[in-house]
Biopython code that builds the backbone (N, CA, C, O; Angstrom):
import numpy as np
from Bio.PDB.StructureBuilder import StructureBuilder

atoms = [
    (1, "UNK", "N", (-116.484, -24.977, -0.372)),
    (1, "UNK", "CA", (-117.391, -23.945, 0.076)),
    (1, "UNK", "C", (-117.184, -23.712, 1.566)),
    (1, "UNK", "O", (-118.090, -24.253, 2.200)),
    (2, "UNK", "N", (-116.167, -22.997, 2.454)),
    (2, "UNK", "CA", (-115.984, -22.789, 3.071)),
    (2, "UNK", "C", (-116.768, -22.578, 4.045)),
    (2, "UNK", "O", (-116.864, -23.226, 5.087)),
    (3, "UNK", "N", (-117.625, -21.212, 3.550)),
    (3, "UNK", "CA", (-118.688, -20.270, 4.708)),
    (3, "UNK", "C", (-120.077, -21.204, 4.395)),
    (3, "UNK", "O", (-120.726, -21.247, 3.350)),
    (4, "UNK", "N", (-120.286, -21.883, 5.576)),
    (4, "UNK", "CA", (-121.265, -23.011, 4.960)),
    (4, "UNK", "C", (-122.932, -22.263, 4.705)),
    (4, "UNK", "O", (-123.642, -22.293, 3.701)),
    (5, "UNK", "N", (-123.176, -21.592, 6.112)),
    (5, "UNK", "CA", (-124.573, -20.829, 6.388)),
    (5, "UNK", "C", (-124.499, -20.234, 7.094)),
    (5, "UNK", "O", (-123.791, -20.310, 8.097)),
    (6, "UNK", "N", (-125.626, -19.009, 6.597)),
    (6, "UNK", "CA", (-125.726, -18.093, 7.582)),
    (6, "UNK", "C", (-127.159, -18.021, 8.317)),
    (6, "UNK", "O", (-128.247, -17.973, 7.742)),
    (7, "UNK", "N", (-126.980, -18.023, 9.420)),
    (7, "UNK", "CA", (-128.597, -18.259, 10.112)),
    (7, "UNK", "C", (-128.836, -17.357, 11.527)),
    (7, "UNK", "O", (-127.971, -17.231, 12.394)),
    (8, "UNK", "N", (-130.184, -16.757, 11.580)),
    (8, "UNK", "CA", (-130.579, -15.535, 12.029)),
    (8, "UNK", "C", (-129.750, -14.145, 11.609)),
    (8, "UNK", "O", (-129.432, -13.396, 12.532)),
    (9, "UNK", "N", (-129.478, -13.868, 10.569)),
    (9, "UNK", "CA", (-128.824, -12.891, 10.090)),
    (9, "UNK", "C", (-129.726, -11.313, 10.543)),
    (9, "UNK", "O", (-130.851, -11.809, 10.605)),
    (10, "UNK", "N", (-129.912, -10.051, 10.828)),
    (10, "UNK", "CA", (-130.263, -9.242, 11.726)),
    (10, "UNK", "C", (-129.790, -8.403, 9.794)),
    (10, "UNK", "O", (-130.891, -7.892, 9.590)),
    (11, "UNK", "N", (-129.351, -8.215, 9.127)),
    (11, "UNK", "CA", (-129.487, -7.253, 8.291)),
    (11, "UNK", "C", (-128.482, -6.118, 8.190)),
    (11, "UNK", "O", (-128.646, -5.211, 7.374)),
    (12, "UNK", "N", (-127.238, -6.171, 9.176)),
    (12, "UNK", "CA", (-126.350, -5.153, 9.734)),
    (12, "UNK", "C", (-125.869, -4.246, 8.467)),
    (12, "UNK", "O", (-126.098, -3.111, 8.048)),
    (13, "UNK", "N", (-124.789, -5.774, 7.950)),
    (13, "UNK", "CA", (-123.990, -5.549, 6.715)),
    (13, "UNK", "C", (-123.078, -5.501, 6.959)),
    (13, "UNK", "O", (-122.221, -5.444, 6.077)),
    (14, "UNK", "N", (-122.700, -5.497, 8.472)),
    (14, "UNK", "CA", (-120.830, -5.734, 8.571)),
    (14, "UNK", "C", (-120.259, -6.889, 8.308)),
    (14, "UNK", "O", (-119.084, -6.900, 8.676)),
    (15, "UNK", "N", (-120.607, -7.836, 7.833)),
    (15, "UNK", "CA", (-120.175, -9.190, 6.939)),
    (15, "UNK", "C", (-119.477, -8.714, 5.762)),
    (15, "UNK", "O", (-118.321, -8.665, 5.342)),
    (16, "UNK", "N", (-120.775, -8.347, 5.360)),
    (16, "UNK", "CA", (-120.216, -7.988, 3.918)),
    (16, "UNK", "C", (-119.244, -6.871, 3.634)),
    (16, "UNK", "O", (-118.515, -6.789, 2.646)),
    (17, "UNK", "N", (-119.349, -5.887, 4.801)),
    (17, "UNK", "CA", (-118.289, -5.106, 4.382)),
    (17, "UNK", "C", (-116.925, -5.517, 4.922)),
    (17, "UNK", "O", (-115.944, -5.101, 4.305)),
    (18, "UNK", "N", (-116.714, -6.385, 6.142)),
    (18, "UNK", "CA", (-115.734, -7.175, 6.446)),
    (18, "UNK", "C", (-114.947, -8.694, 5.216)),
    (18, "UNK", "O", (-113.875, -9.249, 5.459)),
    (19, "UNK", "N", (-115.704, -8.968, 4.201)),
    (19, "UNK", "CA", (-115.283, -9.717, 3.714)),
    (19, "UNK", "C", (-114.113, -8.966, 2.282)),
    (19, "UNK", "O", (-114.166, -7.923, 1.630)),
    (20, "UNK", "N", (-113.247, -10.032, 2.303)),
    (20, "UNK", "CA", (-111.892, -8.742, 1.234)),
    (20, "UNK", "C", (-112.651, -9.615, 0.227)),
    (20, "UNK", "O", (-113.584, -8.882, -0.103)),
    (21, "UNK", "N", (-112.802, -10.958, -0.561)),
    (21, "UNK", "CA", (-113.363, -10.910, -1.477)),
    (21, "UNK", "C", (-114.721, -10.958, -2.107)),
    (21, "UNK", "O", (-114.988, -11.473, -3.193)),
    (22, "UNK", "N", (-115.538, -10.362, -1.294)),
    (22, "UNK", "CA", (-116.803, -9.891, -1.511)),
    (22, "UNK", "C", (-117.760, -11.104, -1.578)),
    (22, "UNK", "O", (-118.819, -11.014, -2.199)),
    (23, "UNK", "N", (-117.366, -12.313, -0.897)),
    (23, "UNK", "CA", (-118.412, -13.202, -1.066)),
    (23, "UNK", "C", (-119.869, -12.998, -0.708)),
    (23, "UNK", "O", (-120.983, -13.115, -1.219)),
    (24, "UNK", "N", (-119.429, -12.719, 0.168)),
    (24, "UNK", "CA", (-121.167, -11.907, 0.817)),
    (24, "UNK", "C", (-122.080, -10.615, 0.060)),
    (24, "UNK", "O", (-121.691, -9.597, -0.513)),
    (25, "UNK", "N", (-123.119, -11.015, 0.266)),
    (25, "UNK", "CA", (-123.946, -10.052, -0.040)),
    (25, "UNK", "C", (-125.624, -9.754, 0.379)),
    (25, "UNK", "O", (-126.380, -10.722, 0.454)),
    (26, "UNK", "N", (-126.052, -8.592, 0.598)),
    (26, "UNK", "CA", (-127.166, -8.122, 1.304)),
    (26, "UNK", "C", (-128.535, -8.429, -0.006)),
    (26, "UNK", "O", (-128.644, -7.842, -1.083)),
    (27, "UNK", "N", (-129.368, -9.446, 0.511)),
    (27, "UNK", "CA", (-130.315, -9.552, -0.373)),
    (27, "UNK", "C", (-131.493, -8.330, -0.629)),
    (27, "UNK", "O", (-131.911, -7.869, 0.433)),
    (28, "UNK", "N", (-131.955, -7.872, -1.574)),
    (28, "UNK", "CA", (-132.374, -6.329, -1.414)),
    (28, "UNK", "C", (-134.286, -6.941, -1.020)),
    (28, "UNK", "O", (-135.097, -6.168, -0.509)),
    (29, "UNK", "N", (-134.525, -7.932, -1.275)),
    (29, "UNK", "CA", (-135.780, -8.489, -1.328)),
    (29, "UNK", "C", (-135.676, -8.585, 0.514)),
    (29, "UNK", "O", (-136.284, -7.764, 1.201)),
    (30, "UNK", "N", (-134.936, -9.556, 1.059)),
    (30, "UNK", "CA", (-134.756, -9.504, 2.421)),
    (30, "UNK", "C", (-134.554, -8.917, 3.283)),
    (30, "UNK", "O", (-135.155, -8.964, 4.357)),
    (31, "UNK", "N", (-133.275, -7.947, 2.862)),
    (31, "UNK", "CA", (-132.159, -7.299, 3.069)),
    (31, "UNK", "C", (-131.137, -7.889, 4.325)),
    (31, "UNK", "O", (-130.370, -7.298, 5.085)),
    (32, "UNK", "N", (-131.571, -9.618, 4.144)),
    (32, "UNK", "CA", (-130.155, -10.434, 5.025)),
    (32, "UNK", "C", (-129.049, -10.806, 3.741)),
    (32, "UNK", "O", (-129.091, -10.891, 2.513)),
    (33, "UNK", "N", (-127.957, -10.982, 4.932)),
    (33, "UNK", "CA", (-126.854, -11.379, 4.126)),
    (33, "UNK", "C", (-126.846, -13.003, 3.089)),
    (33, "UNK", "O", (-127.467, -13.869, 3.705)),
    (34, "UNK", "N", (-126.388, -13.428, 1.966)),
    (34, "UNK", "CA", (-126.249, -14.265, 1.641)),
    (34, "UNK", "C", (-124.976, -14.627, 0.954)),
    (34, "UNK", "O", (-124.226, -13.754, 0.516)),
    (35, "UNK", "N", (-124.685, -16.081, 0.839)),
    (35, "UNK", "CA", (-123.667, -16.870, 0.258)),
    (35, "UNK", "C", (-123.574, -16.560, -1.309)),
    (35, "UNK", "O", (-124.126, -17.224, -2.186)),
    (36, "UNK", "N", (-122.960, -15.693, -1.454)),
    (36, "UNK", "CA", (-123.222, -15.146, -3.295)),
    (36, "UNK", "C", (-122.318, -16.178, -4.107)),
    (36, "UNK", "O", (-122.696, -16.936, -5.000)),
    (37, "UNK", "N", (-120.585, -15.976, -3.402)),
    (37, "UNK", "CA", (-119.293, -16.762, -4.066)),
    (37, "UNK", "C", (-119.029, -17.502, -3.336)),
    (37, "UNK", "O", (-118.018, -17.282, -2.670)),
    (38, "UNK", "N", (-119.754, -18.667, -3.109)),
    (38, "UNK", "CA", (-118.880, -19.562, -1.923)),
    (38, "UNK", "C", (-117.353, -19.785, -2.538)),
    (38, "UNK", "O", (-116.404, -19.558, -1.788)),
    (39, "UNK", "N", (-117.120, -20.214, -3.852)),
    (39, "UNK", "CA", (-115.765, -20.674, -4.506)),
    (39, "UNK", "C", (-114.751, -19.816, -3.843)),
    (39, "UNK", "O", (-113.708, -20.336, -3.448)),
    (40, "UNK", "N", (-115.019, -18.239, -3.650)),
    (40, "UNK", "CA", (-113.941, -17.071, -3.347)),
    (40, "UNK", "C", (-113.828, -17.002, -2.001)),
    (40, "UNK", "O", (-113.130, -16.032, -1.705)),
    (41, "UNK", "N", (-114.133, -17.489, -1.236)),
    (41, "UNK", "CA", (-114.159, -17.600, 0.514)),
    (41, "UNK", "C", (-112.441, -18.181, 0.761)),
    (41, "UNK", "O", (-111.934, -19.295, 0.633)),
    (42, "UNK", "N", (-111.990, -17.097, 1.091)),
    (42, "UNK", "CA", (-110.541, -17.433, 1.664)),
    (42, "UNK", "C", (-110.110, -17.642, 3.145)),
    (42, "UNK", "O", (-108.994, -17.701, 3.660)),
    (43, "UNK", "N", (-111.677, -17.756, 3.786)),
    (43, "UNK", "CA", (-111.522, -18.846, 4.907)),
    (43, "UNK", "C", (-110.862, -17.554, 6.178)),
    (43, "UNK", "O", (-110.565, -17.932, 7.311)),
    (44, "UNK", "N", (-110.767, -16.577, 5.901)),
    (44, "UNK", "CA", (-109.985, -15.237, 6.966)),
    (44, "UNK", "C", (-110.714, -15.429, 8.111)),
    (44, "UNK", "O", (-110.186, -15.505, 9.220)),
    (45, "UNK", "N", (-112.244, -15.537, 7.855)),
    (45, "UNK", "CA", (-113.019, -15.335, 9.526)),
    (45, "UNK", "C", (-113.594, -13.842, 9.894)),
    (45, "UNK", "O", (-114.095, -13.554, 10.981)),
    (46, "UNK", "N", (-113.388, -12.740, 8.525)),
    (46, "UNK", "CA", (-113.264, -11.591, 9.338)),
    (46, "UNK", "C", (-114.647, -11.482, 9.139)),
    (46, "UNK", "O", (-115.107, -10.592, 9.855)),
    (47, "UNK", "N", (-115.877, -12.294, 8.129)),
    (47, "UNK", "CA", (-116.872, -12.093, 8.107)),
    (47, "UNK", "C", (-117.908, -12.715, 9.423)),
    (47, "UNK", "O", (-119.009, -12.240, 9.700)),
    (48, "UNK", "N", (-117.157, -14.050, 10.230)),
    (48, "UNK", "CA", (-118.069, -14.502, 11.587)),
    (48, "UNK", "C", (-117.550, -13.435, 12.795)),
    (48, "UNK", "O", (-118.266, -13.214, 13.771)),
    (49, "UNK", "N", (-116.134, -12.754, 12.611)),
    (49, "UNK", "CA", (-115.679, -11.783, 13.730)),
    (49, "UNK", "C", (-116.524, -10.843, 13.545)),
    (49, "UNK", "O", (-117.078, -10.510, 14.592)),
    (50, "UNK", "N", (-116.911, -10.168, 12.452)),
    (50, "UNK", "CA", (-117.472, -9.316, 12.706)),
    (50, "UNK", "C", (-119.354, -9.194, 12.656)),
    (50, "UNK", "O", (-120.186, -8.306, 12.476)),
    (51, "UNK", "N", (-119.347, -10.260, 12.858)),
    (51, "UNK", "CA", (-120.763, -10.945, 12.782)),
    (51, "UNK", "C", (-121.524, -10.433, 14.445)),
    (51, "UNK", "O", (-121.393, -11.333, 15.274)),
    (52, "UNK", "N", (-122.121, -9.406, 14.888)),
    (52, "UNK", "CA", (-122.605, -9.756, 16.192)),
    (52, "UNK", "C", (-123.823, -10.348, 16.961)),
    (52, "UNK", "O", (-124.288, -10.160, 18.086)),
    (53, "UNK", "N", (-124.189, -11.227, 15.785)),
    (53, "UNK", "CA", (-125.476, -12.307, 16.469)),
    (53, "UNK", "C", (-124.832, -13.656, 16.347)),
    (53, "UNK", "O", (-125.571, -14.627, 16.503)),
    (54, "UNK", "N", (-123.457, -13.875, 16.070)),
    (54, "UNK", "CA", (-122.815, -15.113, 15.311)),
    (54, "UNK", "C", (-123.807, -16.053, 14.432)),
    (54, "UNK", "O", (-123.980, -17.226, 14.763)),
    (55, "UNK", "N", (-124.293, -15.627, 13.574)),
    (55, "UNK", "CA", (-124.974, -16.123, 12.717)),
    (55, "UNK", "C", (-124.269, -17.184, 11.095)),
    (55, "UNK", "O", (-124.770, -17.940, 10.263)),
    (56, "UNK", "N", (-122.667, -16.537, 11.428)),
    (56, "UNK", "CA", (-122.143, -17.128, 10.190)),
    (56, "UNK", "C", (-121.473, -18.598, 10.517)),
    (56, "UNK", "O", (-120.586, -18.679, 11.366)),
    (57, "UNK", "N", (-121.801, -19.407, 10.016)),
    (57, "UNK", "CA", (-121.125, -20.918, 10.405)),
    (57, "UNK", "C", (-119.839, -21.245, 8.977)),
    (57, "UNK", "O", (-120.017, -21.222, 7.759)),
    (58, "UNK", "N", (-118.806, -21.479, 9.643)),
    (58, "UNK", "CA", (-117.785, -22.213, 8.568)),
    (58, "UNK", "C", (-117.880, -23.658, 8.651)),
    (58, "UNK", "O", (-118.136, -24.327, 9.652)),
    (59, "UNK", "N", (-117.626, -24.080, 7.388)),
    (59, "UNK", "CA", (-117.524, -25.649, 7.155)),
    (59, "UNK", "C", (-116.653, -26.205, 8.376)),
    (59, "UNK", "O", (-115.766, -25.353, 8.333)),
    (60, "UNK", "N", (-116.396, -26.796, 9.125)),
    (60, "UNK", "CA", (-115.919, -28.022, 9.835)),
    (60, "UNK", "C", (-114.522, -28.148, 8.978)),
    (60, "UNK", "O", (-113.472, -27.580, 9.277)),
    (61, "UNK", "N", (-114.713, -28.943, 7.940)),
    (61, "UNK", "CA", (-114.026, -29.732, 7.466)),
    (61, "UNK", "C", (-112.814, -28.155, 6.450)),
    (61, "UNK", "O", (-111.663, -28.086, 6.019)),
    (62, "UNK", "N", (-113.678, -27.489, 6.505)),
    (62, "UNK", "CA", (-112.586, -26.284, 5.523)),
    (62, "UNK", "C", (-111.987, -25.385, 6.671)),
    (62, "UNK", "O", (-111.063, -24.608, 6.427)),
    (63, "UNK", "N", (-112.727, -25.552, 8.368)),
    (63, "UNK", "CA", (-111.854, -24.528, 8.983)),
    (63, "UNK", "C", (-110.601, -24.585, 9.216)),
    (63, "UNK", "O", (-110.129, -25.705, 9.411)),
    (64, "UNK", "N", (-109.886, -23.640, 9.254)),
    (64, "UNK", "CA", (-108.287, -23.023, 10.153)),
    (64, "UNK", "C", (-109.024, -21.680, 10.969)),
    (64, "UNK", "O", (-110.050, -21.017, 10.812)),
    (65, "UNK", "N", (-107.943, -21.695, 11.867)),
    (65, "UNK", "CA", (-108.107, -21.069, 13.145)),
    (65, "UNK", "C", (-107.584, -19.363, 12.297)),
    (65, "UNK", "O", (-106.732, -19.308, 11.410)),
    (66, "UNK", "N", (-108.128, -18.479, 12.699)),
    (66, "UNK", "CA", (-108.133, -17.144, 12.385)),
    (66, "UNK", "C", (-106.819, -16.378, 12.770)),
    (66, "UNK", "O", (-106.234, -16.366, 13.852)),
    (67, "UNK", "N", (-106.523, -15.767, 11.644)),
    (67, "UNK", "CA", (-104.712, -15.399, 11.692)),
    (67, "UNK", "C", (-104.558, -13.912, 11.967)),
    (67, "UNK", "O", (-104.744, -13.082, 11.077)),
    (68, "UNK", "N", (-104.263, -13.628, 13.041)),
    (68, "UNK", "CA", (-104.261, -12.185, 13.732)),
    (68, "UNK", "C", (-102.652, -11.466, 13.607)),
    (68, "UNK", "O", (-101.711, -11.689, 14.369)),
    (69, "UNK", "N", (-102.660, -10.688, 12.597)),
    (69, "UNK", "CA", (-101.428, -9.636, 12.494)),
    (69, "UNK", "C", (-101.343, -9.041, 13.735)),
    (69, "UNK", "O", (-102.327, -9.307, 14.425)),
    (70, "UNK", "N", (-100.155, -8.009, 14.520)),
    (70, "UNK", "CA", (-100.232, -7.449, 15.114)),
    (70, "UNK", "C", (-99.366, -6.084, 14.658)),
    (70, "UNK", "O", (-99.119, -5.102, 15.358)),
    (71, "UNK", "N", (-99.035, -6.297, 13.456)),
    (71, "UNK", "CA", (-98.044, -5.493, 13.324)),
    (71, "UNK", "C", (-97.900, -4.783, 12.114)),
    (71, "UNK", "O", (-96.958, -4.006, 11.962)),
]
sb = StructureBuilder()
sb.init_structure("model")
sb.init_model(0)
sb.init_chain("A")
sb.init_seg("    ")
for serial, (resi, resn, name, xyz) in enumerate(atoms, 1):
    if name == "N":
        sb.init_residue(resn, " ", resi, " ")
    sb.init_atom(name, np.array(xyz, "f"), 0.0, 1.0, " ", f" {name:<3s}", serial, name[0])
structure = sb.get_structure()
């Protein structure tokens, strides 16, 4: 389970639309983000990059450092 927690989440939704396999999702009762697929978390980062309260924490033990194309 990679994306361990998410805490003070603000409701944006650019998580979720930053994540490619849709782990994330906007609770409609809350309307913060939550851990739907932890299993499908491929660990990219593009959901804490694009996080702007940094609210998303990755596991410790499951991180790698974030892999930037340029090209």
């Amino acid at each position: 389970m990679p994306v361990s927690q998410i805490r003070g989440c603000i409701g944006c939704g650019n998580c979720v639309k930053a994540c490619p396999p849709d782990v994330l999702r906007l609770d409609n009762a809350t309307g913060k983000a939550f851990i739907a697929y932890p299993e499908d978390c491929q660990i990219c980062h593009l959901c804490r990059l694009s996080c702007p309260v940094d609210a998303i924490e990755l596991t410790p033990d499951q991180h790698v450092p974030p892999i930037v194309s340029w090209g």
